[in-house]
Every structure is written in structure tokens, then in C-alpha cells.
N, C-alpha and C positions, 0 to 999 in steps of 0.2 A: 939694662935690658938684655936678657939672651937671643940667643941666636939662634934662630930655627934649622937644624941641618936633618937630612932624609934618615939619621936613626931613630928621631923621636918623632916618625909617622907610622902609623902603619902600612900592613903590606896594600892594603887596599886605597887607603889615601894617597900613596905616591905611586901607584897606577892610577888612578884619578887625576892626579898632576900632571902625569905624562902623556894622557889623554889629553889634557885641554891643551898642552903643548905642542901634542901633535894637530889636533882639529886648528888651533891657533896658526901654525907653517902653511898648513893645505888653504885654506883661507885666503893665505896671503897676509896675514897681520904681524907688525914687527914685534909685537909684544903679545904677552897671554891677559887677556885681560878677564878677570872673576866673570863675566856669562860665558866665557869657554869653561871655566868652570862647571858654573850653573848648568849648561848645556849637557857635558860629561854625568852631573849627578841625575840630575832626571831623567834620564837617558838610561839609566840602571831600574828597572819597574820595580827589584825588589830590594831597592839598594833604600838608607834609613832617610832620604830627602826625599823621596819617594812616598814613603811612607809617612813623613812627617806633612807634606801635602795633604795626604790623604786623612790625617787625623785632623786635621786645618779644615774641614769639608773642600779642599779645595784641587781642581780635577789637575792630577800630576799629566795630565796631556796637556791641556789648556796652557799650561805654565812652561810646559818643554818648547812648545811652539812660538810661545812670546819670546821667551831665551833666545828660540833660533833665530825669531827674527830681528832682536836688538843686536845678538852678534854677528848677524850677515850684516847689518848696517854699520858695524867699526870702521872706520878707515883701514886701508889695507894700504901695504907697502908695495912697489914698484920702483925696478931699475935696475941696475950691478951693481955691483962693488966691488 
């Protein structure tokens, strides 16, 4: 199995990445988990998940807002280290 490393993303995918990473810290969650993802892509109106919603007849708001609200529901992390 290869290894996924950030040159064989493009430029737009790994600021997408870095998006859910950051949405994911602000949050409070110790991990990125794929609806910070999902979150970051629908989040872009003319970005190609956007778009693929919208070929799907299916309303890219409607799906941004379930996104947000399955990942406010993650568990978050708290405490020091």
C-alpha cells in the first residue's frame, strides 16, 4: 500500500485539509474527523462537492448545515497537557 504524502495532492486539496484541520482545533476536537472535511467542501459554492450536490438534485445548503451540525456534535477534547 503507498503512502499518501502532501505532493500528490493538489494545491486546492491540501488547503482543504488544512481547513478541516483548522475548523477541527477551533472546535476543540482532538482529531480531524471527515465532516470537518465535508464541512470545508460545501462550504466552497463553487468548489466540485458543491457542484456534485447540485448535479445529485440535492440542495449543497441543506447538506452544509447537516455537516455542521453532525460536527458540532463530535466529542471535543478538554484539559492540559
Amino acid at each position: 500500500m503507498s503512502q499518501f504524502t502532501q505532493d500528490k495532492f493538489t494545491d486546492a486539496a491540501i488547503e482543504a485539509v488544512a481547513s478541516a484541520q483548522a475548523a477541527a482545533t477551533a472546535a476543540g476536537s482532538a482529531v480531524v474527523d471527515p465532516l470537518h472535511l465535508l464541512v470545508v467542501l460545501l462550504s466552497d459554492a463553487e468548489g466540485i462537492v458543491t457542484q456534485m450536490a447540485r448535479q445529485a438534485a440535492a440542495d449543497p445548503a441543506t447538506l452544509l448545515a447537516a455537516a455542521r451540525s453532525a460536527a458540532d456534535a463530535l466529542p471535543t477534547a478538554t484539559g492540559t497537557t
